[in-house]
C-alpha positions, 0 to 999 in steps of 0.5 A, a space after each residue: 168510773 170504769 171505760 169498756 171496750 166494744 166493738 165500736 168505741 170506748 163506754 164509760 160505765 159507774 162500778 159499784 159494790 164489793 168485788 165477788 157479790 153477785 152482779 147485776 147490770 143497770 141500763 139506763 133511762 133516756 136521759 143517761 148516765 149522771 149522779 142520779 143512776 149512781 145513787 141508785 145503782 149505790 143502793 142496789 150495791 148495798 144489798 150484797 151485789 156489784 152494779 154495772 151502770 154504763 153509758 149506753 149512748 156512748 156512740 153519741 158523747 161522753 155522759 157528761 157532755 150529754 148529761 142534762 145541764 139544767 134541774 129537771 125537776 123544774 117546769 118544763 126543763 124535763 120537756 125542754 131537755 128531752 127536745 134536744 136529739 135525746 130521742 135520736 139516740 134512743 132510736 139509735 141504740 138498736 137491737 143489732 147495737 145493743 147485742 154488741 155492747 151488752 157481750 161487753 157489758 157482761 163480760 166487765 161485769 162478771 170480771 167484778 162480780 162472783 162466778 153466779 147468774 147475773 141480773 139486769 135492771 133498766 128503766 125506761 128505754 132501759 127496761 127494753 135493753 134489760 128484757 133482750 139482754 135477758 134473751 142474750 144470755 140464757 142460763 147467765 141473766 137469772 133476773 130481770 126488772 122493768 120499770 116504766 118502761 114505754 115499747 115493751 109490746 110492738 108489733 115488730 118481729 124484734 118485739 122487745 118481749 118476744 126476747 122473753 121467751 128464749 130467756 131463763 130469767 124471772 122477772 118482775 115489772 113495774 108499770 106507770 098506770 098514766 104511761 101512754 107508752 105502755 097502755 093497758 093492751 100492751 101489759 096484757 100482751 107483755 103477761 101473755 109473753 112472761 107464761 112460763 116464767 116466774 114474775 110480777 108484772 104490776 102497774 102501779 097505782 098513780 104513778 108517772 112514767 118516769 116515777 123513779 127518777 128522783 132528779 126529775 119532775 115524774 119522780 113519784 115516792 110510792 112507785 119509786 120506793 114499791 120498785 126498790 122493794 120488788 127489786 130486792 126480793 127478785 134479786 135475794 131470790 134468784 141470785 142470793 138463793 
């Protein structure tokens, strides 16, 4: 674990791989930084990158006083713990905030990481910070993924998909096919946006929001396991060369 400075407090983030490999930066899903995002974030590391996972709610709480206290993939403990304020501190992560924090995110990354572009990745609402981070830093973000990410596509002039355009980076995304906070339309509307942009924007078959996350009750093997692998190759391509 790592503390990052920003510009309104201190963010714990998890650190891993080999100093000098090129870096990728991990958001988040809703339910925040625990032992599940290391694991994940320890297997990304494993194919030849450092990984950057902070904890994005840090205004709120440490991650461990926010960290879910019961198993979430017993029934109803995901529900009950998704009651208590999580979705306070989504909407509380804006765009003017997110600005602030990934100019220090990236900076500590690229302290660990080699000269290269960098990547992002995020899941859930993570998957909108990965796609603004994206549009930050034109010319540093060379690859971005999302996956069940809900909000892609809104009718807001801060859209997270308009930040697309402004971006140099290739994507890919993975939908949950029974996401209601990603239907169809909105898919539809995000593949208009990645024109021009080497991607993959998929839905997958069967899966759940929150297909990835294998501490919880949405976890599905098959998305989870088709996410890592599209991963993969995005980042051996962009970023490996």
């Amino acid at each position: 674990m790592v503390e990052i400075e920003t510009a309104d407090g201190v963010a714990e983030a998890y650190l891993t791989g080999t100093p000098g490999d090129p870096g990728v930066l991990f958001y988040v899903d809703a339910i925040g930084l625990r032992p599940q995002i290391e694991q994940m974030a320890d297997r990304i590391a494993a194919w030849g990158h450092v990984v950057l996972a902070p904890h994005v709610f840090y205004r709120d709480g440490r991650a461990e006083e926010l960290a879910p206290q019961q198993d979430l993939r017993e029934p109803g403990a995901r529900e009950a713990f998704f009651a208590g304020g999580v979705a306070d501190r989504v909407q509380g992560l804006t765009p003017d905030r997110l600005a602030v924090d990934a100019e220090a995110y990236v900076a500590t990354l690229r302290e660990h990481a080699g000269p290269g572009p960098i990547g992002v990745t995020g899941y859930c609402m993570g998957a909108r910070l990965a796609v603004r981070t994206a549009g930050l830093f034109p010319g540093t973000v060379a690859a971005a993924g999302g996956f069940h990410g809900g909000g892609l596509v809104t009718g807001a002039d801060d859209s997270p998909h308009l930040a697309i355009a402004g971006s140099t980076a290739s994507y890919v995304f993975g939908h949950a096919d029974q996401d209601r906070s990603m239907p169809p339309e909105q898919v539809a509307a995000l593949e208009e946006a990645l024109a021009g942009h080497p991607h993959l924007n998929a839905i997958y078959p069967d899966a759940p929001h929150g297909y990835s996350m294998a501490d919880t009750s949405m976890y599905q093997e098959a998305g989870a396991e088709r996410h890592f692998r599209e991963l993969e190759e995005l980042f051996a391509r962009t970023l490996r060369g």
